[in-house]
N, C-alpha and C positions, 0 to 999 in steps of 0.2 A: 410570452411566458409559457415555460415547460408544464403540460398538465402531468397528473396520473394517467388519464387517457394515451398518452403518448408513448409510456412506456408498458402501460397493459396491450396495448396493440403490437407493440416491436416488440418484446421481449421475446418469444423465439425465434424474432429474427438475429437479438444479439446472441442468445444462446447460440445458436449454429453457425455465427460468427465465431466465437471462442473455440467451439468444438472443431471447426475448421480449420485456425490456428494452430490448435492444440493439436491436430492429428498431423501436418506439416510439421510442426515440431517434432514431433516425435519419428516420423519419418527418416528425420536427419540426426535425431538422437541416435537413432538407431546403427546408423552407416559409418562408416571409415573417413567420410568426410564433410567436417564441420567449416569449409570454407573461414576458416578463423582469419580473422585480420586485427588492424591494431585501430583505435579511433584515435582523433587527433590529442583528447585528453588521455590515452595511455592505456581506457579501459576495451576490452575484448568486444569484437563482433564478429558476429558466427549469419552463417546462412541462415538458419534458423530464426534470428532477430528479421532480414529482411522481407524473408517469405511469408511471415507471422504479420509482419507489418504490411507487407503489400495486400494481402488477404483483407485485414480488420481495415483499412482503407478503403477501401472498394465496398466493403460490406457498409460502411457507415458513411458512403456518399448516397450508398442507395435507399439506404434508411432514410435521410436529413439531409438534401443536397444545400438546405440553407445554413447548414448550423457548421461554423470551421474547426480543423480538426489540429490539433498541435501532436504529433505523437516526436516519440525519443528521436527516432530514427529520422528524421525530418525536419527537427528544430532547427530554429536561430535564433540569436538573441533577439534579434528586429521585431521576430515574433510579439515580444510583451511589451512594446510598447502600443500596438495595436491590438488588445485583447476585447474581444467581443465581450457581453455581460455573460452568454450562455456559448459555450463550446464544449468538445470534446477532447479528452487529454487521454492520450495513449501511453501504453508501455507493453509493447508491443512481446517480448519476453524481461522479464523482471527475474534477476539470477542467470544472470547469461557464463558467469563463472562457477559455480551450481552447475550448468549446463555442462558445460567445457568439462567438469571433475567430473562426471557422473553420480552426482548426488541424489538426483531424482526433485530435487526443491526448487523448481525455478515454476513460475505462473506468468498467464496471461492476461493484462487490466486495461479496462476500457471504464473508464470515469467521465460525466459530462460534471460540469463545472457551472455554476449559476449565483452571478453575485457572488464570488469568492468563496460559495461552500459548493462541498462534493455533494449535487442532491442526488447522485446518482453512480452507484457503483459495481461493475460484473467481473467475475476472479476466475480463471480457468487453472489448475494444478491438471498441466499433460498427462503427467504420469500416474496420477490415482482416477486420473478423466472427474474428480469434482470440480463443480462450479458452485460461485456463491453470490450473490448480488441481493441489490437491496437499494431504498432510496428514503427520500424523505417524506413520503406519502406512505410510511409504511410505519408500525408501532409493533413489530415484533421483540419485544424487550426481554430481555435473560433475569431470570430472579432476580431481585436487587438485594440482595444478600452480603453483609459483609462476611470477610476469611478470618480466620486465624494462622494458618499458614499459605505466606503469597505464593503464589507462584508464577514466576518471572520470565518471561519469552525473552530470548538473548538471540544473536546472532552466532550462527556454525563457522561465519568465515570472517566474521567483521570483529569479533573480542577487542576489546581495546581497555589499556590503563585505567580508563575512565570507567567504565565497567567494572573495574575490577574493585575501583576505589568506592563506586558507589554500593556495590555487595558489602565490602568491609564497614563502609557508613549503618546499612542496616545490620549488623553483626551488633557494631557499637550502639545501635538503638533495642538492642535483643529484639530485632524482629526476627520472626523464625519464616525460612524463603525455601523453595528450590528451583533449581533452573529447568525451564523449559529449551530446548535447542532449536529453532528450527532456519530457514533458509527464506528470504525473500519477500514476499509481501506475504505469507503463508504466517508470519509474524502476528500480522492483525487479525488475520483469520480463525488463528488459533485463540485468540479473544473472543470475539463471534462465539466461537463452539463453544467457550468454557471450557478450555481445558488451559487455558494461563489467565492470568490476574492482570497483569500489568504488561506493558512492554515502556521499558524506558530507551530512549536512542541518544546517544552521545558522538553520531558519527555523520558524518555526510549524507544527505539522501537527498533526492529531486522528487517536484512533484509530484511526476509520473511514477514514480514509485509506489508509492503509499494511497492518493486520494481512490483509486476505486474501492481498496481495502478499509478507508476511513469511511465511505460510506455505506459497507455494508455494516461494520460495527457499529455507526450512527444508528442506522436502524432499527436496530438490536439493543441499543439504550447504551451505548457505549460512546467512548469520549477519545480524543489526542488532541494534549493539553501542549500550549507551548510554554518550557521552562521557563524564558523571560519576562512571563505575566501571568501565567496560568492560566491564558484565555483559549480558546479553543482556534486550532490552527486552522491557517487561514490561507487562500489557494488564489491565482492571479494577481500577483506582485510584480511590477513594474520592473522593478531591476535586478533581480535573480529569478531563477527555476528553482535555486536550492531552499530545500528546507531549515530553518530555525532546529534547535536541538529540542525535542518533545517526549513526553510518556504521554502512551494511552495506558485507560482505565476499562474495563472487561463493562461496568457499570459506576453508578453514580454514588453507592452507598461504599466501596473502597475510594474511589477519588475520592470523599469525602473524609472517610479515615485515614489515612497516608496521606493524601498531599500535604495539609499544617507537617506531616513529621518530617516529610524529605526537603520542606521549605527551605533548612538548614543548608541542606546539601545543594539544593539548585543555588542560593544564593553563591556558592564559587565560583558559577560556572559564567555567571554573567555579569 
């Protein structure tokens, strides 16, 4: 079993893991050429995803040579059928299309995974060089305060129908909302900060996407709920990487207010 010991000892070692990452990234952000190619699902890889990956690999055999590492760039399905209890789940750049447009929103996540929850999560954003991490040995919790006006973290590149219907659902419920924009797993993060309320997701995601950003909002007393039960999502499934459709909650006192009222609206969905 993972202690707190373990990550009070390494933590700047993953810090300077990220920062490593993140400065190759940026590197290649920088230049004429982003080595772009096509993945077999259709989605974009750039030099940047493998240089970042090859880095945070290396860095976290030397941390833990016992503990295995699944990152993006490296899966296969084969993979979850033999899933350890406690591993490492990478995503090595998260917003690689972000990248590609020069948006400046793309991040670096390195999540360990224990018993299906993220007890462990570090977020590198290249381009403002912040990092944020956090685990379950840790009780940094955000006011627990309910809102009057939500305010909603959406995706820049991801919009979709679904989205749009469920803004017009809280219209018809006179909630009063506005939208947060932001790119990538900077989504959750911006939960953490408190500067958005909710993040609801109606669209495709993989683990590696979200869990190191689910557990720095864990941390921080925050929550991502999955629509189909409203139970708290859940990491190491045997037969997808992809994520269930889910809203995170900033804290427990809006989950607690909202969720009975969109209960409406998730029941469409599933």
């Amino acid at each position: 079993m993972i202690s707190k010991s373990f990550f009070d000892e390494n933590i700047d070692r993953l810090i300077d893991c990220v920062k490593l990452a993140s400065n190759e990234i940026m590197d290649i952000y920088r230049s004429d050429n982003f080595g772009q190619e096509e993945k077999m699902d259709g989605s974009p890889l750039t030099l940047a995803d493998k240089r970042s990956n090859e880095i945070i690999l290396n860095s976290l055999e030397a941390i833990s040579k016992d503990i295995k590492i699944i990152s993006e760039e490296t899966f296969t399905q084969d993979a979850l059928k033999n899933l350890d209890e406690t591993y490492w789940l990478v995503d090595p750049l998260d917003g690689t299309k972000e990248f590609i447009n020069k948006t400046g929103e793309f991040t670096v996540n390195i999540a360990m995974i224990n018993q299906k929850q993220p007890m462990f999560g570090i977020v590198a954003a290249p381009v403002t060089e912040k990092i944020w991490y956090g685990s379950i040995f840790e009780n940094i919790k955000l006011k627990d305060v309910s809102v009057k006006k939500l305010r909603i973290v959406m995706s820049k590149s991801h919009k979709s129908d679904m989205d749009n219907d469920f803004l017009n659902f809280l219209e018809s419920k006179n909630i009063d909302y506005e939208i947060v924009e932001k790119g990538s797993s900077l989504k959750l993060c911006t939960l953490a900060d408190n500067e958005a309320d909710i993040y609801p997701r109606f669209g495709p995601t993989s683990e590696w996407d979200i869990a190191a950003a689910h557990a720095v909002l864990s941390s921080k007393g925050g929550s991502v709920i999955r629509i189909e039960d409203n139970k708290e999502l859940v990491y190491a499934k045997k037969d997808t990487i992809l994520n269930p459709y889910f809203i995170a909650f900033r804290n427990n006192s809006i989950k607690n207010d909202f969720l009975p009222v969109l209960g409406d609206f998730f029941k469409k969905l599933v």
